[in-house]
Backbone as CSV, one residue per row, in Angstrom:
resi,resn,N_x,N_y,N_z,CA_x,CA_y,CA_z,C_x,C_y,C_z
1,UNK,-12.492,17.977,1.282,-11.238,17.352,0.917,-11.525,16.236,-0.084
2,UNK,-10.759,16.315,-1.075,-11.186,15.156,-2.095,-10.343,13.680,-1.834
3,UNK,-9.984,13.188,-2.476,-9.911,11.222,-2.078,-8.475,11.610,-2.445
4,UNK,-7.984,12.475,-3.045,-6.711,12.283,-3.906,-5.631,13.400,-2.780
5,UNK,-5.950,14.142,-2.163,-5.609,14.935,-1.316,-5.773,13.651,0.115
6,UNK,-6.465,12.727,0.136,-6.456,12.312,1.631,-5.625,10.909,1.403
7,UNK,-5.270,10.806,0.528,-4.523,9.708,0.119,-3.003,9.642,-0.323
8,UNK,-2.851,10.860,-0.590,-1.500,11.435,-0.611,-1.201,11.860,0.739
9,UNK,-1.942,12.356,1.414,-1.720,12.716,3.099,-1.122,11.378,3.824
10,UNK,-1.946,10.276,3.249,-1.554,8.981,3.822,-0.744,8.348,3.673
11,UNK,-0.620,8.602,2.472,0.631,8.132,1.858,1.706,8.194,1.723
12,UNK,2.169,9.274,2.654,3.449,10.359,3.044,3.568,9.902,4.655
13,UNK,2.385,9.873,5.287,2.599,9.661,6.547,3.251,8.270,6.849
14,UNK,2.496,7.494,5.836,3.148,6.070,5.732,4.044,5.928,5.891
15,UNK,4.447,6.388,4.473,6.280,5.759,4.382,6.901,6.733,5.214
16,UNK,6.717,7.831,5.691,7.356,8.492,7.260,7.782,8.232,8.007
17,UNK,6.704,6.957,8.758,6.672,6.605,9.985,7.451,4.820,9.528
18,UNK,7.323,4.279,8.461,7.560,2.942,7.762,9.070,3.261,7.200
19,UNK,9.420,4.284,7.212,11.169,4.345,6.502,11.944,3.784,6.995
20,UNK,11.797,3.511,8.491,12.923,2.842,9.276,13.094,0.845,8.673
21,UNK,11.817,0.569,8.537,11.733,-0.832,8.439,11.967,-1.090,6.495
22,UNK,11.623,0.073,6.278,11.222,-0.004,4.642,12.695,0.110,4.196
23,UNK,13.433,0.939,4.986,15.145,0.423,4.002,15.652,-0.587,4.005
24,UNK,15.311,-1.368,4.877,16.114,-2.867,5.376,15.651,-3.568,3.998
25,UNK,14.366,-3.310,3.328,14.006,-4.255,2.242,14.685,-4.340,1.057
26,UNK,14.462,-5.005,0.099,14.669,-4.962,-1.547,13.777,-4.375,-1.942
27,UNK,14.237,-3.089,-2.774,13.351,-1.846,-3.808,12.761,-3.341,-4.628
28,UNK,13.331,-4.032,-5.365,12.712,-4.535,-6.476,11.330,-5.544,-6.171
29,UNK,11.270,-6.456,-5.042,10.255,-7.132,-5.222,9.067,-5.706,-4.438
30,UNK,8.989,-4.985,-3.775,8.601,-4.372,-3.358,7.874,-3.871,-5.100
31,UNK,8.702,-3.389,-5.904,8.209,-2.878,-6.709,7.003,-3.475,-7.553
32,UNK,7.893,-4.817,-7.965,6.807,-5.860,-8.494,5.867,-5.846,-7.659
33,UNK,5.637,-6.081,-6.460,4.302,-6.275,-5.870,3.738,-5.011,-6.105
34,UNK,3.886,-3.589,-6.477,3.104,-2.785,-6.098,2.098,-2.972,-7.672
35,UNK,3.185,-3.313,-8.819,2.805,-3.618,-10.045,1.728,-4.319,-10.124
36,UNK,1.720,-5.738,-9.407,0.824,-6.997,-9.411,-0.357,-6.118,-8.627
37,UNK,-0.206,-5.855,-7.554,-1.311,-5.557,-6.771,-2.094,-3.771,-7.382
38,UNK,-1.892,-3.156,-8.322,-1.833,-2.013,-9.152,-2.714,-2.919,-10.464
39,UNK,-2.327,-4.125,-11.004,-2.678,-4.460,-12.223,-4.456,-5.173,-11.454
40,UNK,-4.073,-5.884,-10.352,-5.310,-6.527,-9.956,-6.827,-5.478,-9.298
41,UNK,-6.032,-4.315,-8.858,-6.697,-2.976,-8.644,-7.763,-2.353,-9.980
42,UNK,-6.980,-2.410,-10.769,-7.685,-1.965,-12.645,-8.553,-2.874,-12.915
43,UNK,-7.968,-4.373,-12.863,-9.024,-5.215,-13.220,-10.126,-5.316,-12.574
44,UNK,-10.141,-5.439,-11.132,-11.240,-5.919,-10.211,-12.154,-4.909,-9.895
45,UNK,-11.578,-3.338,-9.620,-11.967,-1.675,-9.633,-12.846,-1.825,-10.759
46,UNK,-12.459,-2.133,-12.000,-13.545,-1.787,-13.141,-14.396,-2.694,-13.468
47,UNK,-14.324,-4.143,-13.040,-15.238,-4.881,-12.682,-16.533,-4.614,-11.857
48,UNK,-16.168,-4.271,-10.529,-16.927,-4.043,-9.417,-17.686,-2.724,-10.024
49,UNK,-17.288,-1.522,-10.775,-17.714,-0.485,-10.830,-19.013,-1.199,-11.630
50,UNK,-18.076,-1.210,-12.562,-19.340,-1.499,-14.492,-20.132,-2.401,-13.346
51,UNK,-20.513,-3.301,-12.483,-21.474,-4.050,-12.092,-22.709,-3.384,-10.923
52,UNK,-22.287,-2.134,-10.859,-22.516,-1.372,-9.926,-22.255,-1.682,-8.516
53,UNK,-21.839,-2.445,-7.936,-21.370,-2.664,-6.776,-21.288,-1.407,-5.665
54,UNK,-20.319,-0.423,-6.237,-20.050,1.320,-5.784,-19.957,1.705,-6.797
55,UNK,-20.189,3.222,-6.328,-19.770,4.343,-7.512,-18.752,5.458,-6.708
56,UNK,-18.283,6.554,-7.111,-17.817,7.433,-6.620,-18.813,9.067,-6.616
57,UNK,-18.709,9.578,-5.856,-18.795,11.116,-5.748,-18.347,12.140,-6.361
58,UNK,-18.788,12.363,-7.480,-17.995,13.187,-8.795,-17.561,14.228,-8.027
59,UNK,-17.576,14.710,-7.023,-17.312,15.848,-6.508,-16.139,15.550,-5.800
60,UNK,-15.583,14.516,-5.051,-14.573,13.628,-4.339,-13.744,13.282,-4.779
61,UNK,-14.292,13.078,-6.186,-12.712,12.462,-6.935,-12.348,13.322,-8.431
62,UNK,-10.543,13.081,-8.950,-10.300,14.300,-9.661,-11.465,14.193,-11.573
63,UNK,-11.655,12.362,-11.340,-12.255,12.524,-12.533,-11.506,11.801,-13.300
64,UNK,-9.970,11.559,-13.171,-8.861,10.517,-13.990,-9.470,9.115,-13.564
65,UNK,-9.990,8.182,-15.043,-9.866,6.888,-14.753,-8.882,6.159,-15.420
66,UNK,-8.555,4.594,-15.151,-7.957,3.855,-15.730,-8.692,2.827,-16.231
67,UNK,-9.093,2.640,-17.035,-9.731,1.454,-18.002,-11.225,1.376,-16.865
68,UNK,-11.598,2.616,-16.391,-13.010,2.565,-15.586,-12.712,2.414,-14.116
69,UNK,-11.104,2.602,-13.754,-11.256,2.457,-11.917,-10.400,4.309,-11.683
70,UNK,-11.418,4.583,-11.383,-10.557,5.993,-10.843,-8.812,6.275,-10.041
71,UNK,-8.666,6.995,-10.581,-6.776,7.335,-10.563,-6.464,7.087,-8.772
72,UNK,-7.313,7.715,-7.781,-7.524,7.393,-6.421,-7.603,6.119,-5.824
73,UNK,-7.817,5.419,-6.775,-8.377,3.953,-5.865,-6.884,3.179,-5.827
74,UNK,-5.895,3.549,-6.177,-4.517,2.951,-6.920,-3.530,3.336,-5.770
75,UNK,-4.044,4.141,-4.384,-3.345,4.509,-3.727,-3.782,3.239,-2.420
76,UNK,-4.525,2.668,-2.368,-4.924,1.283,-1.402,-3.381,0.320,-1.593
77,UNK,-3.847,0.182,-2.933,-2.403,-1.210,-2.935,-1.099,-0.756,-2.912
78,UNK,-1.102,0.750,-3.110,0.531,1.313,-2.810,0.561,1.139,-1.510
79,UNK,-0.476,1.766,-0.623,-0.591,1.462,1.166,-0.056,0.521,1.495
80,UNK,-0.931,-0.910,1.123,-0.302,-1.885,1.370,0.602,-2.655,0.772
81,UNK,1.715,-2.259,-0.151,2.426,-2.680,-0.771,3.661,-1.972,0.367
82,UNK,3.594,-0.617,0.991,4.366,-0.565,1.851,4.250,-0.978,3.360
83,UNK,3.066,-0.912,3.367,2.673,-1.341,5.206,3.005,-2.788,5.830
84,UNK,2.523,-3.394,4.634,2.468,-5.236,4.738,3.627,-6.163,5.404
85,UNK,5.246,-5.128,4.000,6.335,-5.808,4.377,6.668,-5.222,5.704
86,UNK,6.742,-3.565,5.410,7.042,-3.191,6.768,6.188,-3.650,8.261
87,UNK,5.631,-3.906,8.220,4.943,-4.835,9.269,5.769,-5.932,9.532
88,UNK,5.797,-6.898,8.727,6.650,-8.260,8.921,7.845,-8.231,9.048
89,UNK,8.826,-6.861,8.464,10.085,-7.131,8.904,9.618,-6.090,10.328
90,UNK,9.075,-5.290,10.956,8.927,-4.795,12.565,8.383,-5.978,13.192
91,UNK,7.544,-7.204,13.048,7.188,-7.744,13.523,7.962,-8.969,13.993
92,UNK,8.561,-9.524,12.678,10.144,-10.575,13.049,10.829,-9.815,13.333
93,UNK,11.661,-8.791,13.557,12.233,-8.390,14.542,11.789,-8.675,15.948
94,UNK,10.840,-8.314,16.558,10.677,-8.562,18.204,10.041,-10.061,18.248
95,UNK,10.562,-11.329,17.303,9.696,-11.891,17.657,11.241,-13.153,17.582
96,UNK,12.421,-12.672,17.314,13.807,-12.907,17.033,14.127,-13.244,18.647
97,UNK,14.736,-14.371,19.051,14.507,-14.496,20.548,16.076,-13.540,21.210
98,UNK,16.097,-13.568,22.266,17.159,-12.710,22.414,18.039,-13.747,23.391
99,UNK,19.684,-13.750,23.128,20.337,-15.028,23.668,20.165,-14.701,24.960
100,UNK,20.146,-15.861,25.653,20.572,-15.927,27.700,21.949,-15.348,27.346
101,UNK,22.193,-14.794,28.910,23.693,-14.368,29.036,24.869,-16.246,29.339
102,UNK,25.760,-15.699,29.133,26.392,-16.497,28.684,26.270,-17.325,27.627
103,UNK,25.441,-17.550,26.598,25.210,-17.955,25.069,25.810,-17.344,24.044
104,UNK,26.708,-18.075,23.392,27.337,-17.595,22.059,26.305,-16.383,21.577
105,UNK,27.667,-15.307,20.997,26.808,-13.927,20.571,28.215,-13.928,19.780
C-alpha cells in the first residue's frame, strides 16, 4: 500500500466520523488554517528533506513533489486541520456545565 492510498483512507475516515462536530464550524477559518499549516508543511518538508533528516521510499510514494516535499506529506496538516477543531468543539461541549433543576433554562 503506498502513503497516498493510506492517507486518503484516513482522510475519509476522518471527516466521517468528525462531520458531526465539523458542521457546527466556519468553512473559512478552517480553510485558512489548512492554507497556513499546508504553506509551513512545503517549507519545513523541504528543509528537513534537502538536510537529510528523512527520505522517502521511492516505492511508497507516487513521486509528485512540491518545491522538494512529496505530494503525501500535505495530508498530516489536512488531518489536523480537521481533527484539532473538531476535538475542541466535542470537547467544550461536555465540558459546558449542565443547569441544576430548577435553574433558569
Amino acid at each position: 500500500m503506498t502513503n497516498a492510498v493510506l492517507n486518503l483512507a484516513v482522510l475519509v475516515v476522518l471527516a466521517l466520523v468528525l462531520a458531526r462536530w465539523l458542521r457546527r464550524l466556519r468553512p473559512g477559518p478552517l480553510v485558512w488554517t489548512a492554507v497556513v499549516m499546508a504553506a509551513l508543511t512545503l517549507v519545513f518538508d523541504t528543509v528537513m528533506i534537502a538536510v537529510g533528516l528523512y527520505e522517502f521510499d521511492p516505492d511508497k510514494i507516487l513521486g509528485v513533489y512540491l518545491w522538494g516535499a512529496p505530494l503525501e506529506d500535505f495530508a498530516y496538516p489536512l488531518a489536523a486541520t480537521l481533527l484539532m477543531p473538531a476535538l475542541w468543539t466535542l470537547l467544550g461541549d461536555r465540558r459546558r456545565p449542565v443547569p441544576a433543576e430548577g435553574e433558569g433554562r
